[in-house]
N, C-alpha and C positions, 0 to 999 in steps of 0.2 A: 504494500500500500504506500501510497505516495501519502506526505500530507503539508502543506503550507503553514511555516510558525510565526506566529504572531509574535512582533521584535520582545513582549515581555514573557512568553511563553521561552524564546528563546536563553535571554538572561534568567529565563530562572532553571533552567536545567542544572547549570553549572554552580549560578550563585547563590538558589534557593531551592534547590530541586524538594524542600518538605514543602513547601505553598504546591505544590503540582500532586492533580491525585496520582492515589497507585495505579488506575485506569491510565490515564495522561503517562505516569511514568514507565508502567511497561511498555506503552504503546513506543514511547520514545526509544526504549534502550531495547527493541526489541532488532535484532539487524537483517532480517526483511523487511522493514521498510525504510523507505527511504524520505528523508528528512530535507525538506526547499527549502531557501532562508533568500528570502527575495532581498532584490539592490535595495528594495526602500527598508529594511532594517538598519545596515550600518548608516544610511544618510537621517533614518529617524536618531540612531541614536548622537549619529557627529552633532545635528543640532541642537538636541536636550544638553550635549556635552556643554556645547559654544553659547548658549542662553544658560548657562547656570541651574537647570532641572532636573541634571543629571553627574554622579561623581564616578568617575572611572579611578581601576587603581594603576594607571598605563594611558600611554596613545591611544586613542581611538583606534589607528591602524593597527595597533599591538593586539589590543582588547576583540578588534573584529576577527583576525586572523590568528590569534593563538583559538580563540572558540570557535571558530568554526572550525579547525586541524581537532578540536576535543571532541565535538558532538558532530561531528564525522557529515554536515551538511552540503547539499547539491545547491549551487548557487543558479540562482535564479534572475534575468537579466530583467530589468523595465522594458519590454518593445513599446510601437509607438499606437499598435492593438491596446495593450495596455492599459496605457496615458487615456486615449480615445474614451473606451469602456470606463473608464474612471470617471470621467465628467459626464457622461450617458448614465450612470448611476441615478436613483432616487435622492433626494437631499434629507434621507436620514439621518445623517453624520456628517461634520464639515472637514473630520482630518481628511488631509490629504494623503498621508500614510496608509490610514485604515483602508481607504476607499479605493489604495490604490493594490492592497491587498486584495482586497473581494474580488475585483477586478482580476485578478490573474490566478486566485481560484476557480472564477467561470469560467475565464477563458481556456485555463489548464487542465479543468474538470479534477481537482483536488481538494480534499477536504481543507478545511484552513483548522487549525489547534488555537486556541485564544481563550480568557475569563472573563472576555469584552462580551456584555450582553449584545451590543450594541449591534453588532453583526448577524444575530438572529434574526432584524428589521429585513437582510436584504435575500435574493434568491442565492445562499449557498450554503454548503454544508458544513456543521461546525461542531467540529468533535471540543468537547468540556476541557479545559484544561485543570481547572480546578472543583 
């Protein structure tokens, strides 16, 4: 199974993996499936870094690419299908991150993992993370 991580589902494997159920956890540490971590995570989290809403213990570049060489993820590029699909969305949510998430779970036909209710608003699937 394929499934799309939501950038806080992502940090917390490594940095909080008890907030993640044991559902959520096996699912993750299970190695048949395989784990996407779209572009818009490390650019969600470089600007929580650079606005002060976020504390790393490292470079952004450090912190993106030591975790994703741990939690063994398939990087997942923005196309311009994407972007598109993104603003074609409902305006249930205004991140642009989130939305731009959903958007390459339709597009990709993959579950997305997340504790954002928020995403139940739109058409895709959404395994519990917590």
């Amino acid at each position: 199974m394929r499934v799309l991580l939501d950038t806080q589902v992502w940090i917390w494997m490594r940095n909080a993996p008890g907030r993640l159920s044991a559902k959520a956890r096996r699912l993750l540490t299970d190695q048949r499936n395989e784990l996407v971590l779209s572009a818009a995570t490390p650019w969600e989290i470089a600007i929580k870094v650079s606005v002060g809403k976020l504390r790393l213990p490292c470079s952004v570049a450090e912190f993106v690419a030591s975790r994703a060489l741990a939690t063994r993820v398939t990087p997942l590029a923005i196309t311009q299908l994407h972007a598109i699909e993104s603003a074609e969305l409902p305006w249930h949510h205004r991140d642009p991150f989130d939305r731009v998430l959903v958007a390459q779970a339709r597009l990709e036909g993959v579950p997305l993992m997340s504790n954002d209710d928020v995403f139940a608003a739109y058409d895709v699937e959404v395994l519990r993370a917590t």
